[in-house]
C-alpha positions as CSV (number, residue, x, y, z in Angstrom):
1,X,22.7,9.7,-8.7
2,X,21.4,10.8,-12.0
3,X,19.6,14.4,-13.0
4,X,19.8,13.5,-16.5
5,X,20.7,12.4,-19.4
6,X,21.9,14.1,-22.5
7,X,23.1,12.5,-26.0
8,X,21.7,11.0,-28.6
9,X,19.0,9.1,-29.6
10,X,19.6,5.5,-30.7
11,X,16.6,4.4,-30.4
12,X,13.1,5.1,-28.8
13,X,9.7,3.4,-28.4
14,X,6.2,4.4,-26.9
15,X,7.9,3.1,-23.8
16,X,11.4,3.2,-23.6
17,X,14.1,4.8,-25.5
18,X,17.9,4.1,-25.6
19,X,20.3,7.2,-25.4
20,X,23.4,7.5,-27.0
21,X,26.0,9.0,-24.7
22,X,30.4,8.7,-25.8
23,X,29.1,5.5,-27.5
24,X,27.2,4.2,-24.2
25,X,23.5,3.5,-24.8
26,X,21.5,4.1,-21.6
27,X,17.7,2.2,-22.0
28,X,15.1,4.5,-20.6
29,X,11.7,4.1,-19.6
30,X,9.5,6.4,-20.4
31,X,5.9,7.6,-20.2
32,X,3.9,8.2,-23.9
33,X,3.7,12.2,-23.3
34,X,7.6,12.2,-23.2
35,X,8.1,10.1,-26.2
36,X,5.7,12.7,-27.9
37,X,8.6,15.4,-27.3
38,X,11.8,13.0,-28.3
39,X,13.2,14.5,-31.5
40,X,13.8,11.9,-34.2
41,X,16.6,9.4,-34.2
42,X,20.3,10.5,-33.9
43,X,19.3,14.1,-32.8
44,X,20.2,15.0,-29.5
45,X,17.8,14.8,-26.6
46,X,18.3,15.4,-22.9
47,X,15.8,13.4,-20.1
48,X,15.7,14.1,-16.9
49,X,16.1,10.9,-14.4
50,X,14.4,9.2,-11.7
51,X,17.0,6.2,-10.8
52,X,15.5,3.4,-9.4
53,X,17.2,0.7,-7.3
54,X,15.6,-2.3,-5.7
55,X,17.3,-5.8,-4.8
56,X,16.5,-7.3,-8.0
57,X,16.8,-4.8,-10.7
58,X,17.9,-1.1,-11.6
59,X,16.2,1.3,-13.9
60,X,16.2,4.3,-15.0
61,X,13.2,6.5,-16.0
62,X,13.1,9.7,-18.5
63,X,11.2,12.6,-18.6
64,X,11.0,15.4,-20.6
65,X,9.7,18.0,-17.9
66,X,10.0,18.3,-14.0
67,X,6.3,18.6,-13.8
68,X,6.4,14.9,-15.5
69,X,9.4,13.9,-13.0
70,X,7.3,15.3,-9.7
71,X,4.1,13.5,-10.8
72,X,6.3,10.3,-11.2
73,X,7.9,10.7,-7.7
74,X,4.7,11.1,-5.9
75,X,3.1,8.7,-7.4
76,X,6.0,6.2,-6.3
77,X,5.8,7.4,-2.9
78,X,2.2,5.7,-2.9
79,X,1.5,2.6,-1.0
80,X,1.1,-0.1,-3.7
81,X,2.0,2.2,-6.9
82,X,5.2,1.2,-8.3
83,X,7.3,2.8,-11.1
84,X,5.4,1.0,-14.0
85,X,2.0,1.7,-12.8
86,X,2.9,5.1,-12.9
87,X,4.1,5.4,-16.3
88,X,1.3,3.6,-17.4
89,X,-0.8,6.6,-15.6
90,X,1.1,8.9,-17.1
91,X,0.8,7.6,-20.5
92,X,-2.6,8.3,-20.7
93,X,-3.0,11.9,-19.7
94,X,-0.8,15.1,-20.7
95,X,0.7,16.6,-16.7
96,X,-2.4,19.1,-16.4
97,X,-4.7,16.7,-17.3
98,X,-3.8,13.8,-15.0
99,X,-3.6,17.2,-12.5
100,X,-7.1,17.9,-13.3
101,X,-8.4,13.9,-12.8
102,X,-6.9,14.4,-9.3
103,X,-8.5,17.8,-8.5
104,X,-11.7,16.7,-10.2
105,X,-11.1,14.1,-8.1
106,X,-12.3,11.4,-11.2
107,X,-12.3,7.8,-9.7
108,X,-13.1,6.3,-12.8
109,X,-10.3,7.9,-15.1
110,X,-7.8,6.1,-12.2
111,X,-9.4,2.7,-12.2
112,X,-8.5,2.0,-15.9
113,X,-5.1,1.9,-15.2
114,X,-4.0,-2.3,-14.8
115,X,-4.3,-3.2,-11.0
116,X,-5.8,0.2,-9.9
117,X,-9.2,-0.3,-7.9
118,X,-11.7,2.2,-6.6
119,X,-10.1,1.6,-2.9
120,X,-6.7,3.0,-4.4
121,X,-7.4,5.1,-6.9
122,X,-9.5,7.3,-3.9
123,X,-5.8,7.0,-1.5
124,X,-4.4,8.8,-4.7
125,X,-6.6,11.4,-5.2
126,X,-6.2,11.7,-1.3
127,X,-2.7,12.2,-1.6
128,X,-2.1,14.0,-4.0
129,X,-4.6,16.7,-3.4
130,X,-2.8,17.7,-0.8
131,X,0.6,18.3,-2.8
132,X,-0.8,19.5,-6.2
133,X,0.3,23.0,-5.6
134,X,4.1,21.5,-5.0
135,X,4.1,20.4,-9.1
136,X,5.7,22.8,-11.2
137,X,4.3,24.2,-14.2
138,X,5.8,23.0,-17.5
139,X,-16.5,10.0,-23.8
140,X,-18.6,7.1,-23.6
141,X,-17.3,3.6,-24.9
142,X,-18.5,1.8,-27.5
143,X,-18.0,-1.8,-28.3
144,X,-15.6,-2.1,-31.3
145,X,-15.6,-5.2,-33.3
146,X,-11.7,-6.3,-33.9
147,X,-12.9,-9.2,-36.7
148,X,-11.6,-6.7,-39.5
149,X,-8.7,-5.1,-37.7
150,X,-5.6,-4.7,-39.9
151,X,-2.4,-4.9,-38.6
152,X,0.4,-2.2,-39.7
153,X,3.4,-1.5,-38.2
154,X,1.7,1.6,-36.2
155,X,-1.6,-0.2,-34.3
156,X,1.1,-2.9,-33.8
157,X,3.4,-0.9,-32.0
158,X,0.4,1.3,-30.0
159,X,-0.9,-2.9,-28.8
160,X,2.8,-3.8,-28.1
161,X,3.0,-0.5,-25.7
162,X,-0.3,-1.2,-24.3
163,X,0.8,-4.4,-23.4
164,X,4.5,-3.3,-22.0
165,X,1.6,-1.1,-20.1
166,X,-0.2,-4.0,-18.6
167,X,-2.7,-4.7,-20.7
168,X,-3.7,-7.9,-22.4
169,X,-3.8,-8.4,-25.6
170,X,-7.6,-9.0,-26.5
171,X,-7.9,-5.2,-24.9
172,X,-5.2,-3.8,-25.8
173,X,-6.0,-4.7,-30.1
174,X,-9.7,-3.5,-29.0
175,X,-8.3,-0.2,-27.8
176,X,-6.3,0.2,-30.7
177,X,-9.3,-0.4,-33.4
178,X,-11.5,2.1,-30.9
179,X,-8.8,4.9,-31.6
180,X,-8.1,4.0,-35.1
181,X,-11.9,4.4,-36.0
182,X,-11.9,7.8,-33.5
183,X,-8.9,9.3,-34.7
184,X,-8.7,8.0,-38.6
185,X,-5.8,6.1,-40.0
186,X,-3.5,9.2,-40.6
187,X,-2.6,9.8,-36.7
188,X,0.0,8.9,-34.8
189,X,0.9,6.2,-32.6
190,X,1.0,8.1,-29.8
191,X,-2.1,9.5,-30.7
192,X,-3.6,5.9,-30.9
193,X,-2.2,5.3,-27.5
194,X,-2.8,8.5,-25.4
195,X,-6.8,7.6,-26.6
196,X,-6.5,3.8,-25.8
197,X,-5.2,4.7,-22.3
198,X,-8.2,7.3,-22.1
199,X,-10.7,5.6,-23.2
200,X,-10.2,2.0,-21.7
């Protein structure tokens, strides 16, 4: 029904942005690498779509590239994944990258994700090994003490998105101070997330 979506932007989160389009605002959902590619606020954008429709509930999810989209769509087309576990998969890897987890065929990268187990993540990799050429082109942890953790408006909005993610909040703030002390205090909040999601 939808191939995309072109307008401006009204608004946009880690997760989700809302589109401007002839003064209709369409909420997206999207994964972190696309927000990473939104321009800023009333600049235009265009997303591609993935409409989905259940009983319950219809909603739309953006992406900035096909090779995004595809990943998205097969992902869905697992047993057990649904849309949000896939964005949340997403999130924490650039396309090649999550690619490469599936080549590589890394277990434990999968089994961070909220709800994942080793039983799953190993009918992913099965999958989608076998349709990896169909996608187009487009560290070990550390306990962090959160006692000290200073809340701004960016590590609050990287735990809000972790959360929207899946994850709680008591792991989601530790993720946050585990990037913050990685990356320094200067990068971004998609910086902060992409590592939280990485390094869970």
């Amino acid at each position: 029904m939808f191939e995309y979506i072109e307008g401006k932007i009204a608004k946009k989160e880690p997760t989700s942005a809302i589109i401007d389009v002839n003064g209709v605002g369409y909420q997206i959902h999207i994964p972190v690498t696309t927000y990473e590619s939104l321009p800023e606020i009333n600049e235009k954008a265009r997303l591609l779509i993935y409409f989905h429709v259940r009983e319950d509930t219809q909603k739309l999810y953006g992406f900035f590239t096909e090779e995004e989209r595809k990943l998205f769509i097969m992902l869905t087309g697992i047993s057990g994944i649904g849309p949000k576990t896939a964005i949340t998969m997403l999130s924490g890897a650039s396309p090649s990258e999550f690619k490469n987890r599936i080549i590589t065929q890394n277990v434990k990268a999968l089994t961070t994700i909220p709800g994942i187990g080793k039983k799953t993540a190993k009918r992913i990799i099965m999958e989608l090994n076998e349709k990896i050429d169909e996608i187009p082109e487009d560290a070990k942890e550390e306990f962090v003490s959160t006692s000290s953790f200073q809340t701004t408006s960016v590590n609050t909005t990287a735990i809000d998105a972790l959360m929207e993610l899946g994850y709680n909040q008591t792991k989601a703030k530790r993720a946050v101070s585990r990037a913050i002390n990685k990356l320094g205090k200067e990068a971004t909040v998609q910086d902060y997330i992409k590592y939280a999601l990485s390094n869970m």
